[in-house]
N, C-alpha and C positions, 0 to 999 in steps of 0.2 A: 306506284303503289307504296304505300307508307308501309315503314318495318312496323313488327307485330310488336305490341309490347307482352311481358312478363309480367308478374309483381307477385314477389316471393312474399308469404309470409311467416317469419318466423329465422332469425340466424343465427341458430345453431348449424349443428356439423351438416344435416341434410339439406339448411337453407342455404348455405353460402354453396354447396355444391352445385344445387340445381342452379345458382343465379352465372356461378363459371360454365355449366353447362348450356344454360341460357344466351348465353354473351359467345362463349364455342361456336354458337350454330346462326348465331345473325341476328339474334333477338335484340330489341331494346329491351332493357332490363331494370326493374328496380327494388327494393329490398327493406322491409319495413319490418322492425322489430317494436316491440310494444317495453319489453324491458332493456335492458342495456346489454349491448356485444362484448363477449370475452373478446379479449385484445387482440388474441392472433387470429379472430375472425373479419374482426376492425379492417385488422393489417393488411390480410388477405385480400377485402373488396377493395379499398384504396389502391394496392397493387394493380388491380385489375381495372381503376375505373370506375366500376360499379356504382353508380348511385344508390341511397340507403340512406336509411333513417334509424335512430332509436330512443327509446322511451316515449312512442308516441305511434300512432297510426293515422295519416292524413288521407283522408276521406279522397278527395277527390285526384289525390295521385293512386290510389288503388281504384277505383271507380270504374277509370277508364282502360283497366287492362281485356286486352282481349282472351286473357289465361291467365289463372291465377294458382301457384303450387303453394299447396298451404304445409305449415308443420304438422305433426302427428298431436303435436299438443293443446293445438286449439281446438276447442269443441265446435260441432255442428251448428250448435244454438247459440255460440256468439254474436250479436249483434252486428259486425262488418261481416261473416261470412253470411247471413240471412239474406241482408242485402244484395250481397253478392249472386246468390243463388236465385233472390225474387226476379233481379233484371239480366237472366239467363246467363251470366259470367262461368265458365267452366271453373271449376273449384277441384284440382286433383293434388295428386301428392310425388312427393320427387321419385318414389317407386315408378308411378306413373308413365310421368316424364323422362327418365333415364332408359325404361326398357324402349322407349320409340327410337334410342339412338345405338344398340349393341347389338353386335350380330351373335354374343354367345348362347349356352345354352342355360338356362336357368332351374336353378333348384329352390321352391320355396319353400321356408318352414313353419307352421303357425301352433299353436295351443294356449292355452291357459297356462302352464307349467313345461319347463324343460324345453322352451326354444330354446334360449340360448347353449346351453350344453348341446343339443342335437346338432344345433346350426355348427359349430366350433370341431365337434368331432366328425361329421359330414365333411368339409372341408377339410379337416386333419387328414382323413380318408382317402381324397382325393389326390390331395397334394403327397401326401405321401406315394401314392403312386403313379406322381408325376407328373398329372394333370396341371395344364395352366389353367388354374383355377382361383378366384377373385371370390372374398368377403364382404358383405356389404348389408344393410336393410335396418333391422333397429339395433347394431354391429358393427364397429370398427368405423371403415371409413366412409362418406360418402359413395351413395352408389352412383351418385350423377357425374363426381366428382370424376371417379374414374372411368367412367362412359366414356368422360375426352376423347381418354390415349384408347380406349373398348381392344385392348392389348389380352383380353382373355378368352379362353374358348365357352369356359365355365365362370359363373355366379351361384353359390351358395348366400340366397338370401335370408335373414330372419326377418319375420313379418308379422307385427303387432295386428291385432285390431283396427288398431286407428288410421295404420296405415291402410291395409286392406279397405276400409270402410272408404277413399277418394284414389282405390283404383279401378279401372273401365275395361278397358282393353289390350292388357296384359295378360300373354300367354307365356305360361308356367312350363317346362316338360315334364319336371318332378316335382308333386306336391305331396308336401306333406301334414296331416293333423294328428296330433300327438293327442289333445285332451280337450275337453271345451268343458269347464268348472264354473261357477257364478264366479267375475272378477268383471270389476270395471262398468256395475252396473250404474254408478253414479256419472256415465258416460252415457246409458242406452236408456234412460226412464225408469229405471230400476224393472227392467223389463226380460228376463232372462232370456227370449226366447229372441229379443230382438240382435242381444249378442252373440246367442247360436247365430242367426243368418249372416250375421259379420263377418264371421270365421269361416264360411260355407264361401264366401267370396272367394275362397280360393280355388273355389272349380270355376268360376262363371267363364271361362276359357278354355276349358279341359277338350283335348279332342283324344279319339279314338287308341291313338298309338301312346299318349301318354300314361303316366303309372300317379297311381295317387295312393299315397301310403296313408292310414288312418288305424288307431287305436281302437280295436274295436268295442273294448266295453268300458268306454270310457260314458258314452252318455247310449241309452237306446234310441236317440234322435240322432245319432251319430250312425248311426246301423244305418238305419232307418234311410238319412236323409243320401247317402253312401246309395244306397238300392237306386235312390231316383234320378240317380246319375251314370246311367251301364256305359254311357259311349265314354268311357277313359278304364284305361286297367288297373282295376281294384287288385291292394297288396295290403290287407289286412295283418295289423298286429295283435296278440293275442298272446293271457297270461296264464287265460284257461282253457285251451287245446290245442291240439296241433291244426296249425292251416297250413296249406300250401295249392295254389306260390302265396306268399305271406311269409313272417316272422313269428316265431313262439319260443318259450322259453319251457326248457322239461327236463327236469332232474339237474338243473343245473347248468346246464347246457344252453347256449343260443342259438338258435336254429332259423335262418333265413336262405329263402328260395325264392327265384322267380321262375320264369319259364323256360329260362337260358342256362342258370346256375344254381347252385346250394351249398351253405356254405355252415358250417358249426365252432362254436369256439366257446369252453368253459365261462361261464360270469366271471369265476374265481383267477381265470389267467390274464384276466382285465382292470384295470384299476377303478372301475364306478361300480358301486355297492346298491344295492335294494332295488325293490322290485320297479320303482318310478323310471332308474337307469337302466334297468331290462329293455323297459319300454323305450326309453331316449335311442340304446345302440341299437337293437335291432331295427327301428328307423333309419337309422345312419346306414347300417350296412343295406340295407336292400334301397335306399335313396342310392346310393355308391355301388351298388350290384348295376342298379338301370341303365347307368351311363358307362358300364365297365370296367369298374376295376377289379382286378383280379383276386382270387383267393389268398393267395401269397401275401401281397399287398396289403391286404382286412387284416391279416392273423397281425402285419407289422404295424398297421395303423393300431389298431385296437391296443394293442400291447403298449405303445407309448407314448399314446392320446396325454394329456395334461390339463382338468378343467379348468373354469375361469372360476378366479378368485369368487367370494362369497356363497358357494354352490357346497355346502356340507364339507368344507373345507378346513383338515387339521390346522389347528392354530397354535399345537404345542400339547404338554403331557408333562404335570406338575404333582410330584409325588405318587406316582399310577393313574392322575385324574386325567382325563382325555378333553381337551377342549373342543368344541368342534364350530365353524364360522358357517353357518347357512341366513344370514343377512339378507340375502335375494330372496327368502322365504317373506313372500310379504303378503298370501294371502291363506287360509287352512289347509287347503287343499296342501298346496310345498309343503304345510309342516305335517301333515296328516303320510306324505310320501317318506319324509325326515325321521319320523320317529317311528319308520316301518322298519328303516334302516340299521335304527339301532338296538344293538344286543346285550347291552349293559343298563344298569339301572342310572336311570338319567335324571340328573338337574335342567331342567328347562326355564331357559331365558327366554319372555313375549314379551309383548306389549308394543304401542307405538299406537299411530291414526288406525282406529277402527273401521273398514270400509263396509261397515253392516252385518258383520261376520255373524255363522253360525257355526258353533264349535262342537253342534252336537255330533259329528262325524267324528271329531278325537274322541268320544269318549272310553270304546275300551282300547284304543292304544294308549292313553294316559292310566288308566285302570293298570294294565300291564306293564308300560315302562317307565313311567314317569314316579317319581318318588320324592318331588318338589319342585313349586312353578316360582319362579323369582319374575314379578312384573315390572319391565323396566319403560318408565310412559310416565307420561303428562298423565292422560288419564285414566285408570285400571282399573275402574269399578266392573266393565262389565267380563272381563276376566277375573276378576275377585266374587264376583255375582255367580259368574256360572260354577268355576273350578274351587270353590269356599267349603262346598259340603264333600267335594272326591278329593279334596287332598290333605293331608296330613298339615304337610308346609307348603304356606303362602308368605313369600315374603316382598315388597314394594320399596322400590327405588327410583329417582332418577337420574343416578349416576354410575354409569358403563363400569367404573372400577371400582365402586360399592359392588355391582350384582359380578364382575367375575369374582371380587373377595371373597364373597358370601357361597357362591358357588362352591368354591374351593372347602369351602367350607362345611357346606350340607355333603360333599359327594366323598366317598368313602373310593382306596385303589381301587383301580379296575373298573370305579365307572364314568360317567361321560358328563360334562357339562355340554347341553347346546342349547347357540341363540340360535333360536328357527321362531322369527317372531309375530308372524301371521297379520302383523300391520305392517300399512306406509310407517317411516320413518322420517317424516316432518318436523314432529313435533321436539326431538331435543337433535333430531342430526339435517345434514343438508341433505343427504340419502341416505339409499341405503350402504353403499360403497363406504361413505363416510362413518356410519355405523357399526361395519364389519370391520374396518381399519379399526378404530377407537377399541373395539372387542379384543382385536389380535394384538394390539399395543399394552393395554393391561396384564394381559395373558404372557406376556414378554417381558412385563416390568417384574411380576414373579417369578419367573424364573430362573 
């Protein structure tokens, strides 16, 4: 019988994984990038062997795979995966493929907003109380990567859409949905309803004994779709009443319970701010309740949790002005959580690739806190279009250390400049990461 072939596509962090995961287990393998490999991914498949390609996709060495693990970044309606899919080629993703090789237990996290912080203090959670516990998904490192050595009991995964959208038969035991917001509709037909079922993908496996954490007033098709799923145990969060077993937030206080435990701890004795982060921790703690960690444990993770860079993150304090880096804010909804956050009258830094936005949702949190929008973009008309009649000052830029000057400028002690800029950052940075640096480095040069 002839070995199976592979054929990865896409090598970045998740493709070179699956192809070492691939080659692990006896596969032929091979690995086709359409743009060009960062060097130490190069390095890596050479290491290994590995045949691969880049700047190019040859048709009839992908053709003949009998499986094909695609990156998160190709769309559906690419042209070689159509193909692929017409003459019945299985087409999944390295999630996929890595869960058929771990005997741990998995925790998944999804939403529109605030995976990443959920996924990162989940796992703080854990590992704080000791758990061998493993990082992995749209996250750190390779999850197939480390499938290899499958040296963990636990996987805290973070889980995009796109990933979600080419997995099959992956079972979850903790899932979690935080929010389902329009983003990423120039992915789904500009079809919002097709993106809610995207994100629902993370029940298509849910059995009876598992816990499925879900935001409840995040969408009423999130209720809704929640109801028509009874065989897994619902752990609703909630900002407006008390549930239990579930998570809520009252007087201040976070309050999560399962059927086992309950567990309360001040917001204020915690370092993540605003009501979006209510929603993040009391997901983390009751994803972290399911699998058992202890009270103890919670009050010590919680307390010295550390988020990831770009996430409303201090950048410095210049004269009383507060800078604040929320970079990762790339669609309304994050800056609509962003600016719930703050208590000071704020210079607001947008702008960047518009993804069809509707910004009528800011408008009375801009009414209330915002007191000048600096538009940093290629192109600003349609933030100059809608925010032209509500604001006082409009000022445009395309230069990072024009708009923190200016910032500085506009905002008086005591209040806040933040980028929370509700686009992609294509257009003048290579990300957003790259965006949020360039931000913090300004803010650094005045100081």
């Amino acid at each position: 019988m002839s070995v199976q072939k592979i054929v990865i596509l896409g090598g970045g962090e998740s493709g070179v994984g699956a192809a070492l995961l691939a080659q692990a287990k006896g596969f032929g393998v091979f690995l086709s990038d359409k743009g060009a490999l960062k060097e130490s991914y190069r390095t890596a498949l050479q290491t290994a062997q590995i045949p691969f390609e880049e700047g190019k996709h040859t048709e009839e060495l992908i053709l003949d795979a009998t499986e094909v693990i695609k990156s998160p970044g190709i769309p559906e309606t690419a042209p070689l995966v159509q193909k692929l899919r017409a003459q019945g080629t299985p087409v999944i993703s390295e999630i996929e493929f890595a869960a058929r090789y771990t005997r741990a237990k998995l925790i998944g996290i999804t939403g529109s907003n605030g995976k990443t912080t959920t996924t990162l203090l989940t796992y703080h959670l854990l590992k704080t109380a000791g758990f061998n516990v493993g990082l992995a998904g749209n996250i750190g490192d390779s999850f197939a990567e480390q499938v290899i050595t499958d040296r963990f009991d636990y996987f805290v995964l973070e889980l995009s859409s796109f990933q979600l959208d080419d997995m099959y038969n992956t079972h979850l035991d903790v899932m979690v949905l935080l929010n389902i917001t329009p983003d990423h509709l120039d992915r789904y037909g500009y079809n919002f309803q097709n993106y809610v079922d995207s994100k629902f993908r993370i029940l298509q496996n849910a059995r009876p004994e598992d816990d499925f954490i879900f935001f409840a007033e995040s969408q009423p098709i999130l209720n809704e779709f929640a109801k028509r799923h009874p065989d897994v145990n619902r752990l609703p969060v909630s900002l407006q009443k008390a549930v239990s077993p579930g998570g809520y937030l009252e007087n201040g206080q976070l309050i999560s319970a399962t059927k086992n435990t309950s567990f309360t701890i001040a917001q204020a004795d915690t370092p993540l701010r605003g009501p979006h982060n209510a929603i993040n921790m009391l997901s983390a703690m009751l994803a972290a309740q399911s699998v058992g960690v202890s009270n103890e444990a919670l009050t010590q993770g919680l307390k010295t949790f550390q988020n990831a860079a770009h996430r409303l993150e201090p950048a410095g304090t210049i004269h009383g002005v507060q800078f604040i880096n929320d970079s990762k804010a790339t669609n309304v909804d994050s800056v609509f959580y962003a600016l719930s956050s703050m208590d000071a009258p704020t210079v607001w830094i947008a702008g960047g690739l518009d993804k069809g936005n509707d910004y009528s949702q800011l408008d009375e949190l801009v009414k209330q806190r915002v007191k000048a929008l600096i538009c940093l973009g290629i192109d600003n008309h349609k933030l100059i279009d809608y925010f032209g009649s509500k604001l006082p000052t409009i000022y445009e830029t395309q230069s990072v250390t024009d708009a923190v000057a200016k910032g500085l400028e506009l905002a008086q002690p005591g209040e806040v400049v933040l980028l929370s800029p509700a686009c992609a950052s294509f257009d003048l940075f290579k990300n957003y990461e790259d965006r949020g640096n360039q931000f913090k480095a300004a803010v650094q040069k005045l100081l």
